[in-house]
py3Dmol code that shows the C-alpha trace and the ligand (Angstrom):
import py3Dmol

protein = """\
ATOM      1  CA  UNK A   1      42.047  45.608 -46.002  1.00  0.00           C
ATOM      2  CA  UNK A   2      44.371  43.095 -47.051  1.00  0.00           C
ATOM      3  CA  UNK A   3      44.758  40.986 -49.914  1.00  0.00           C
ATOM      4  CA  UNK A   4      46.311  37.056 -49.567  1.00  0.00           C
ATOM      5  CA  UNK A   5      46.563  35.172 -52.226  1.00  0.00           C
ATOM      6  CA  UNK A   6      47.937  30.753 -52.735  1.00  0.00           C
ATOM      7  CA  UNK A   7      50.338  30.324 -55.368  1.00  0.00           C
ATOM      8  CA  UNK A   8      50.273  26.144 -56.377  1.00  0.00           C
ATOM      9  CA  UNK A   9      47.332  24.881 -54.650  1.00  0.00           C
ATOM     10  CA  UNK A  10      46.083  22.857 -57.744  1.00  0.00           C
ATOM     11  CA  UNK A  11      48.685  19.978 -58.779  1.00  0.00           C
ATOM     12  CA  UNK A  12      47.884  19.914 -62.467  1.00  0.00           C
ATOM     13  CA  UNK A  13      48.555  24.259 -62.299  1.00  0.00           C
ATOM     14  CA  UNK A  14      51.913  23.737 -60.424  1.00  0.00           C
ATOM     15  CA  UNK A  15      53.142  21.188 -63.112  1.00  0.00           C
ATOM     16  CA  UNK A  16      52.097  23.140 -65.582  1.00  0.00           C
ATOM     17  CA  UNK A  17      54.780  25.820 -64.901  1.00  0.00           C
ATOM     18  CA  UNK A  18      57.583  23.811 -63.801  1.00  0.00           C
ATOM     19  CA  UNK A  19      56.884  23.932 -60.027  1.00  0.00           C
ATOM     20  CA  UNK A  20      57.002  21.530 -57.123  1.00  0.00           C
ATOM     21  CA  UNK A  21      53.919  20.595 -55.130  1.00  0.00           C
ATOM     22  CA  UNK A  22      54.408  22.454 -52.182  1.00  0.00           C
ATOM     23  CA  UNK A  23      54.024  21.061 -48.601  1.00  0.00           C
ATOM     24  CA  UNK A  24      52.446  24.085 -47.006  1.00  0.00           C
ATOM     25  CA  UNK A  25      50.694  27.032 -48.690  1.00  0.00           C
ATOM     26  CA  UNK A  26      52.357  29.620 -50.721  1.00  0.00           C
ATOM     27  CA  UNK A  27      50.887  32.524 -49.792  1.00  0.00           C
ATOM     28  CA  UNK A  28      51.835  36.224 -51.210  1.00  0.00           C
ATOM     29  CA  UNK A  29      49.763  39.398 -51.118  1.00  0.00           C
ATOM     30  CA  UNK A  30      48.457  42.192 -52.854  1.00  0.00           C
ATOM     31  CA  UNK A  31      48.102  45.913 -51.876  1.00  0.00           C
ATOM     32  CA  UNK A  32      44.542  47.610 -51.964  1.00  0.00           C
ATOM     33  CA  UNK A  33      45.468  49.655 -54.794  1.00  0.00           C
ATOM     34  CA  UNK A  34      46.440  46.117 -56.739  1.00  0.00           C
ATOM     35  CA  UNK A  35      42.248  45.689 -56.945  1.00  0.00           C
ATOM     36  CA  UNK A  36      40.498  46.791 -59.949  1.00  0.00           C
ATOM     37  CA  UNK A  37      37.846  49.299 -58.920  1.00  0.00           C
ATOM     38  CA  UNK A  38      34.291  47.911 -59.927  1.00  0.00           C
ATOM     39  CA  UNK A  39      33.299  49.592 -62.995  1.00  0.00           C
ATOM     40  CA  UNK A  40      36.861  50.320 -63.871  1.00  0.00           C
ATOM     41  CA  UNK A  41      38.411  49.661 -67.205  1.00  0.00           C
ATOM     42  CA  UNK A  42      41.583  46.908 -67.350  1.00  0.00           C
ATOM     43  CA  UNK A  43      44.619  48.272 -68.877  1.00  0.00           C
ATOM     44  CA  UNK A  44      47.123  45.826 -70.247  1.00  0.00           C
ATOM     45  CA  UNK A  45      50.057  46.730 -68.076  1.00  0.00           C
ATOM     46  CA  UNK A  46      52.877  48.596 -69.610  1.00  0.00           C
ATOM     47  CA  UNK A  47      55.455  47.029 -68.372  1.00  0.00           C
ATOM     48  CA  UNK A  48      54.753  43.526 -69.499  1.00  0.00           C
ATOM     49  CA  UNK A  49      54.782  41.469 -72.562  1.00  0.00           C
ATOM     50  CA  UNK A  50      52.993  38.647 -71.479  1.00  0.00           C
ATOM     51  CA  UNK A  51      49.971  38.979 -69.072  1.00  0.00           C
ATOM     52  CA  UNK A  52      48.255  35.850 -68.179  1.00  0.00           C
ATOM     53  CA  UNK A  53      44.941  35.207 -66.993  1.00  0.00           C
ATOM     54  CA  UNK A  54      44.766  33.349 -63.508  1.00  0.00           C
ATOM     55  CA  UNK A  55      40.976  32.489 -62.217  1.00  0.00           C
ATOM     56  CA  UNK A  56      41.116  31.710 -58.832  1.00  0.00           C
ATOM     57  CA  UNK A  57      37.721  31.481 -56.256  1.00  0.00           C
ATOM     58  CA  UNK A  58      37.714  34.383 -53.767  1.00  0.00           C
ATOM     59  CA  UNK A  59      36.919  34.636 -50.083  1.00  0.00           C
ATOM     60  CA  UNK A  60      35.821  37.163 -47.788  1.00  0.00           C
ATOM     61  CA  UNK A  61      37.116  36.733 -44.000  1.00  0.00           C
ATOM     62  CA  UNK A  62      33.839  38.068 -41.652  1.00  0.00           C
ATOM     63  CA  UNK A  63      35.688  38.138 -38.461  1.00  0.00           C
ATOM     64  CA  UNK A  64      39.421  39.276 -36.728  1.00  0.00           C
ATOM     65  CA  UNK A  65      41.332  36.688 -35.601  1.00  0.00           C
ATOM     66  CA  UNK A  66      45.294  34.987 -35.430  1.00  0.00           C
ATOM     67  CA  UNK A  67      46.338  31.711 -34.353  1.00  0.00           C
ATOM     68  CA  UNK A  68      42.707  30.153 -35.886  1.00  0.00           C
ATOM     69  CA  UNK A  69      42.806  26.626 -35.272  1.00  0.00           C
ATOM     70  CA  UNK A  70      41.647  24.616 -38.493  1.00  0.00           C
ATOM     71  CA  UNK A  71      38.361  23.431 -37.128  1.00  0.00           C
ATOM     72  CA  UNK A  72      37.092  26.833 -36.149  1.00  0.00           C
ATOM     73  CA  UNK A  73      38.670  28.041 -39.537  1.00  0.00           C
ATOM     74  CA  UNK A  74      34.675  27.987 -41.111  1.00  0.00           C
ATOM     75  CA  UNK A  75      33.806  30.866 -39.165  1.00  0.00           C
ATOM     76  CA  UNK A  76      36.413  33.262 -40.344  1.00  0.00           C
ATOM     77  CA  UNK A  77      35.033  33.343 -43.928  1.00  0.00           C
ATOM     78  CA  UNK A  78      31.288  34.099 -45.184  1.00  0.00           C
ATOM     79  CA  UNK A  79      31.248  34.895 -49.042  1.00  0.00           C
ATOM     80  CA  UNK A  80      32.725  33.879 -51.958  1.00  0.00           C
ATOM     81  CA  UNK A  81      33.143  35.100 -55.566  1.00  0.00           C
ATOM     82  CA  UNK A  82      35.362  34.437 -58.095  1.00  0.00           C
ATOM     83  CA  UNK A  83      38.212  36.537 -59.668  1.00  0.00           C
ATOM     84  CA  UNK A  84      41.343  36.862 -61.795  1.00  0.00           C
ATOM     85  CA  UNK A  85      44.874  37.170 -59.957  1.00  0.00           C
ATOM     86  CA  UNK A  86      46.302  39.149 -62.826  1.00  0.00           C
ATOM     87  CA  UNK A  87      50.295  37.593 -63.544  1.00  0.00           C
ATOM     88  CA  UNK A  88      53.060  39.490 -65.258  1.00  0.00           C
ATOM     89  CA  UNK A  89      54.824  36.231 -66.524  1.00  0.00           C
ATOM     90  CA  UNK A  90      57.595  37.589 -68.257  1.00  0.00           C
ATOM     91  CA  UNK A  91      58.538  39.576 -65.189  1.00  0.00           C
ATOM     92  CA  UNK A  92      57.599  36.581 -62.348  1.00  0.00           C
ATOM     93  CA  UNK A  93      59.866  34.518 -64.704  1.00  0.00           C
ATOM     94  CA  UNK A  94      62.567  36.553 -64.680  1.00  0.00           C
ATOM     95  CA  UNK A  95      62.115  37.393 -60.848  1.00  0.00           C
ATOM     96  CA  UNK A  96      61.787  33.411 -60.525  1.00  0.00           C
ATOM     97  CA  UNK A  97      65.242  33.079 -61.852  1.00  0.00           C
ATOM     98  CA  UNK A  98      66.987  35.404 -59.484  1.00  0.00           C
ATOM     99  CA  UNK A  99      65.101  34.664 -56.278  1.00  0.00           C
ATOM    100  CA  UNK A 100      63.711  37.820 -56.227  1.00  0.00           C
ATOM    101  CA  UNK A 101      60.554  38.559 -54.800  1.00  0.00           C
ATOM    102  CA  UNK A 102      57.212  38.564 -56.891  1.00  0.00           C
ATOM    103  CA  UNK A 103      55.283  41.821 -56.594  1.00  0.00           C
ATOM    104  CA  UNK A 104      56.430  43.636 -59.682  1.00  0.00           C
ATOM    105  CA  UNK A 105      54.931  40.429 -61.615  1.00  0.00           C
ATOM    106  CA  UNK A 106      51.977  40.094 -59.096  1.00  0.00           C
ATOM    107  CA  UNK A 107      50.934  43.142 -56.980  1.00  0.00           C
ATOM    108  CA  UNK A 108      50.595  46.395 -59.460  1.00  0.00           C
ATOM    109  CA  UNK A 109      47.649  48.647 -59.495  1.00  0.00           C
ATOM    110  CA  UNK A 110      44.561  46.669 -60.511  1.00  0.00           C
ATOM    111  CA  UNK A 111      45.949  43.088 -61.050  1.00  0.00           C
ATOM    112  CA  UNK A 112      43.086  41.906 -58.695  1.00  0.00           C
ATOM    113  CA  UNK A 113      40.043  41.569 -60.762  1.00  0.00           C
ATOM    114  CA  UNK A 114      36.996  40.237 -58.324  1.00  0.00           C
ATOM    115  CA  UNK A 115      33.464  39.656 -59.126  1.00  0.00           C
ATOM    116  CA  UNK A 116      29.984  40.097 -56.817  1.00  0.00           C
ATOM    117  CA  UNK A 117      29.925  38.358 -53.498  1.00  0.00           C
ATOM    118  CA  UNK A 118      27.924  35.468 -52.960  1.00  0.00           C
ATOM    119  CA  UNK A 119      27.111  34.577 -49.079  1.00  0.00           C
ATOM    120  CA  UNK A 120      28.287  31.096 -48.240  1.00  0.00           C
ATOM    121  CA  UNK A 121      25.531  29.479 -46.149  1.00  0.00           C
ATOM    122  CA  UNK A 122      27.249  27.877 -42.562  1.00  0.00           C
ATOM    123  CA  UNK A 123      25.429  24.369 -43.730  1.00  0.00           C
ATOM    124  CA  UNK A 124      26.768  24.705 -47.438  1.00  0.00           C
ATOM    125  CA  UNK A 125      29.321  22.140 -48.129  1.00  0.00           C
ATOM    126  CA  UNK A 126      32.903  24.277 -48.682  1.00  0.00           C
ATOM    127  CA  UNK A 127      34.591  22.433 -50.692  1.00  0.00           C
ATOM    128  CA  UNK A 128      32.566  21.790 -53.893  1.00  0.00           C
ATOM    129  CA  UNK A 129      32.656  24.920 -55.746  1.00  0.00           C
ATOM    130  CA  UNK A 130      33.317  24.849 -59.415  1.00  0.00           C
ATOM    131  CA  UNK A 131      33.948  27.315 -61.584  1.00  0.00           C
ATOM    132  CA  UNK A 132      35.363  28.989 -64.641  1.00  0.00           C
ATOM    133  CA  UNK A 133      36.813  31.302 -67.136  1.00  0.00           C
ATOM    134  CA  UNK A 134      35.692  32.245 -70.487  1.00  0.00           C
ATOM    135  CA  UNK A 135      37.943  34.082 -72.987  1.00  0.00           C
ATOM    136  CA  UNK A 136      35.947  35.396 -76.028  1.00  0.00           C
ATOM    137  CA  UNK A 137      33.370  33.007 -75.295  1.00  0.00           C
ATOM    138  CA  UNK A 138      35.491  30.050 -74.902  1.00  0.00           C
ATOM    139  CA  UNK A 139      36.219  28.353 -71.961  1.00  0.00           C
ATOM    140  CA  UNK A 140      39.779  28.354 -71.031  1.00  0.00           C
ATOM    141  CA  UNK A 141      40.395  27.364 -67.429  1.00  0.00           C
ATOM    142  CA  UNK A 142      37.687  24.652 -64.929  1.00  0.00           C
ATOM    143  CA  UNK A 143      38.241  24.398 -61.322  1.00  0.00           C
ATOM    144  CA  UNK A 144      36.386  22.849 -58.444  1.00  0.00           C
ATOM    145  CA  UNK A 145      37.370  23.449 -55.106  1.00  0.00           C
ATOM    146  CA  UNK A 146      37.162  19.780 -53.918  1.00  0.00           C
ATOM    147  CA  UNK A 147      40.865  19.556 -56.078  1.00  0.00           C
ATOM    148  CA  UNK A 148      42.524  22.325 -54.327  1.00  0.00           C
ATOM    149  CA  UNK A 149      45.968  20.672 -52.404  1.00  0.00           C
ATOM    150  CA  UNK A 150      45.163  22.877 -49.115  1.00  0.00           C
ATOM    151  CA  UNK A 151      41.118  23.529 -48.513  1.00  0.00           C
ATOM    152  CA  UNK A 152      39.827  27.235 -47.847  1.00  0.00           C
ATOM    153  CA  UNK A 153      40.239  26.049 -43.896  1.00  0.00           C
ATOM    154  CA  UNK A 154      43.825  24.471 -44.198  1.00  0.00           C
ATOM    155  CA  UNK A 155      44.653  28.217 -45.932  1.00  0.00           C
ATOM    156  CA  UNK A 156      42.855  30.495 -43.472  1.00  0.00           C
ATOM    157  CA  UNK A 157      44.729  28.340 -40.357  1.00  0.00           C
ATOM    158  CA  UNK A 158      48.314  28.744 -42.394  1.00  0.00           C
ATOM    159  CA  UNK A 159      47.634  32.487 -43.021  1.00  0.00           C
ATOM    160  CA  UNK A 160      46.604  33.068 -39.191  1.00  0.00           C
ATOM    161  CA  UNK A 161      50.115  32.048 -37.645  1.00  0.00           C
ATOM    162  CA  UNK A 162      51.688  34.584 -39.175  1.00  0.00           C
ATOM    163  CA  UNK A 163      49.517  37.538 -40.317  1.00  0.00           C
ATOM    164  CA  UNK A 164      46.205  38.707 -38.601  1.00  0.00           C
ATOM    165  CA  UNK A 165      43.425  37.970 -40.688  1.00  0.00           C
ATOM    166  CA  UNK A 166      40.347  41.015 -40.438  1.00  0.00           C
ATOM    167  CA  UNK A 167      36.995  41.613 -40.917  1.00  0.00           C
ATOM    168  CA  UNK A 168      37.011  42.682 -45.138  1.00  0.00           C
ATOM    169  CA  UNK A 169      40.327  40.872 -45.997  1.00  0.00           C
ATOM    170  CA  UNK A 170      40.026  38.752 -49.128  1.00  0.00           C
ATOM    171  CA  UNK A 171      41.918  35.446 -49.956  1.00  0.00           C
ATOM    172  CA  UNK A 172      42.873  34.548 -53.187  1.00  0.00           C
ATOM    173  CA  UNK A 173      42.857  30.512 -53.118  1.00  0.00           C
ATOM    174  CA  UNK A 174      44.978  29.686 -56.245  1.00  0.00           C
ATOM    175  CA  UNK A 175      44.400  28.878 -59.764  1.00  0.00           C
ATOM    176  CA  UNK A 176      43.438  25.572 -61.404  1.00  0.00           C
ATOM    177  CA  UNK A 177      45.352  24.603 -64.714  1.00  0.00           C
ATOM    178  CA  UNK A 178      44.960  26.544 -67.875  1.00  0.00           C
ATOM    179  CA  UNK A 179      46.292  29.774 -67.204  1.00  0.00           C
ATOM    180  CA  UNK A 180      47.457  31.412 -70.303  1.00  0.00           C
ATOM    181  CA  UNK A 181      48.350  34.555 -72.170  1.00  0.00           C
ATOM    182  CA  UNK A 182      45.852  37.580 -72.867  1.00  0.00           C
ATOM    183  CA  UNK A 183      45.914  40.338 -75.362  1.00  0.00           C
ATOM    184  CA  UNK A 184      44.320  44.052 -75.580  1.00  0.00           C
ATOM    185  CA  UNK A 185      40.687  43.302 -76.815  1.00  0.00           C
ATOM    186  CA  UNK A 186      40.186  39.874 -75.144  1.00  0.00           C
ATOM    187  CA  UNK A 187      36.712  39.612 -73.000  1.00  0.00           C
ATOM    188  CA  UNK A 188      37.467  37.541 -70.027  1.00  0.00           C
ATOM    189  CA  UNK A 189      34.152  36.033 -68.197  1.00  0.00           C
ATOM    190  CA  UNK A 190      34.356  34.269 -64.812  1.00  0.00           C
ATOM    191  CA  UNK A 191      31.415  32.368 -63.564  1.00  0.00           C
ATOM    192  CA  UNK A 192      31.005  30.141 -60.259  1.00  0.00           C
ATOM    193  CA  UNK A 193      29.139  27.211 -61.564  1.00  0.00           C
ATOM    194  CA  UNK A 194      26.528  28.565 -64.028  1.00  0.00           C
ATOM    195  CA  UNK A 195      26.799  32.368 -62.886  1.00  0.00           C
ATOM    196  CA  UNK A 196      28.693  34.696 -64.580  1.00  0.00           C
ATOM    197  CA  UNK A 197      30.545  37.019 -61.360  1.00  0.00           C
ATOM    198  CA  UNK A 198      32.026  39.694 -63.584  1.00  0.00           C
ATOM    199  CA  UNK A 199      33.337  40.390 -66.955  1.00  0.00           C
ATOM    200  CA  UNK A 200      36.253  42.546 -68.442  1.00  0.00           C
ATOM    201  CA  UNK A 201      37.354  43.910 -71.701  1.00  0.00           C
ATOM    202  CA  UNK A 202      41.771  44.089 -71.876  1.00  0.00           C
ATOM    203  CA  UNK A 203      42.078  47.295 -73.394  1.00  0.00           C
TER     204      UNK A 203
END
"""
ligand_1 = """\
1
ZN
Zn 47.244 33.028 -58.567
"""
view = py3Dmol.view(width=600, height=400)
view.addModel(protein, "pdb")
view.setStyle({"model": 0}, {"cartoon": {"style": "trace"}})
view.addModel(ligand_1, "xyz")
view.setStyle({"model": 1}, {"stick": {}})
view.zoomTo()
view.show()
C-alpha cells in the first residue's frame, strides 16, 4: 500500500505559505508506517516545534493500473474520507530553504490521520465535496473539492505516468487554506459535509 499525497492544489493554501501555483501536481508520499493506526493515540512529534494541522479529502484507488488516461481516471477510485496530512513546519521550512527533500517534515510514523470510508457512487458528481476541520469545536479550515487547481481525475492521470497506482493505495488531494499550528491537548474533528469521519486528541 502506498500513500500519495498533492502539495498546492488549492490557490488560496499555496499563497498562504509563500508558494507559486504550480502547473502540474505536486505530488510526495508517505510510508505505511506514516498512517495512524485506527484507535491509536496521536503523539505530538518530538522532533518538532510547530506541527500544523492540514485537512485534506482522501481517496481510495479500487483497481491496478499506469498510464490511466484522464477520462477513464473515475474508475481507478471508489471511496472517499477525509483526513489530516500531519506537517512538521519548522522542519519543511527549514528543508524548504536548502532544497532538501520533505519527508522528515512530512512522512514520520503516524502523520497520516484518515477517517471511515465512504463509497463514492459511479453517478455521484466528483467534484463537489465539502468539508472541514474543527479544532476544539471551532472550525478552522473549509474546503470543497469543486476549488481544487487539479480534480481527483487530473491527479490520478499525473500520478499514473510515473508510479503504478494499486488496488488499497490512498491519495491525499491537498489542503484548502487555513492550515495552522496545533498543541498537546487540542481535539481535532474532520467532517465531509455534515459527518464527522474521525476525531483525535494531540497528546
Ligand atoms: Zn498536505
Amino acid at each position: 500500500m502506498k500513500i500519495f499525497c498533492v502539495g498546492r492544489n488549492y490557490i488560496d493554501h499555496a499563497k498562504e505559505l509563500g508558494n507559486d501555483i504550480p502547473e502540474e501536481p505536486v505530488i510526495f508520499m508517505k510510508p505505511k508506517n506514516a498512517l495512524l493506526p485506527t484507535y491509536s493515540p496521536f503523539y505530538y512529534p518530538e522532533f518538532s516545534n510547530e506541527l500544523h494541522y492540514e485537512v485534506e479529502l482522501v481517496l481510495r484507488v479500487c483497481k491496478n493500473g499506469r498510464y490511466i488516461p484522464k477520462k477513464q481516471a473515475h474508475n481507478y477510485y471508489n471511496a472517499i474520507t477525509v483526513g489530516i496530512d500531519f506537517t512538521a513546519r519548522d522542519i519543511q521550512n527549514e528543508l524548504k530553504k536548502k532544497g532538501l527533500p520533505w519527508e522528515k517534515a512530512k512522512a514520520w510514523d503516524n502523520s497520516a490521520v484518515m477517517g471511515s470510508w465512504i463509497e463514492m457512487s459511479n453517478k455521484q458528481a466528483k467534484d463537489n465535496y465539502i468539508f472541514s476541520l474543527k479544532n476544539n469545536a471551532q472550525i478552522v479550515q473549509q474546503g470543497n473539492s469543486a476549488d481544487m487547481i487539479f480534480s481527483f481525475d487530473d491527479i490520478v492521470a499525473h500520478i499514473s505516468n510515473y508510479f503504478s497506482l494499486n488496488i488499497g493505495d490512498i491519495i491525499f488531494t491537498g489542503t484548502p487554506a487555513g492550515v495552522g499550528e496545533c498543541v498537546v491537548g487540542d481535539v481535532l474533528e474532520g467532517f465531509l459535509a455534515d459527518k464527522k469521519m474521525f476525531e483525535i486528541e494531540i497528546k
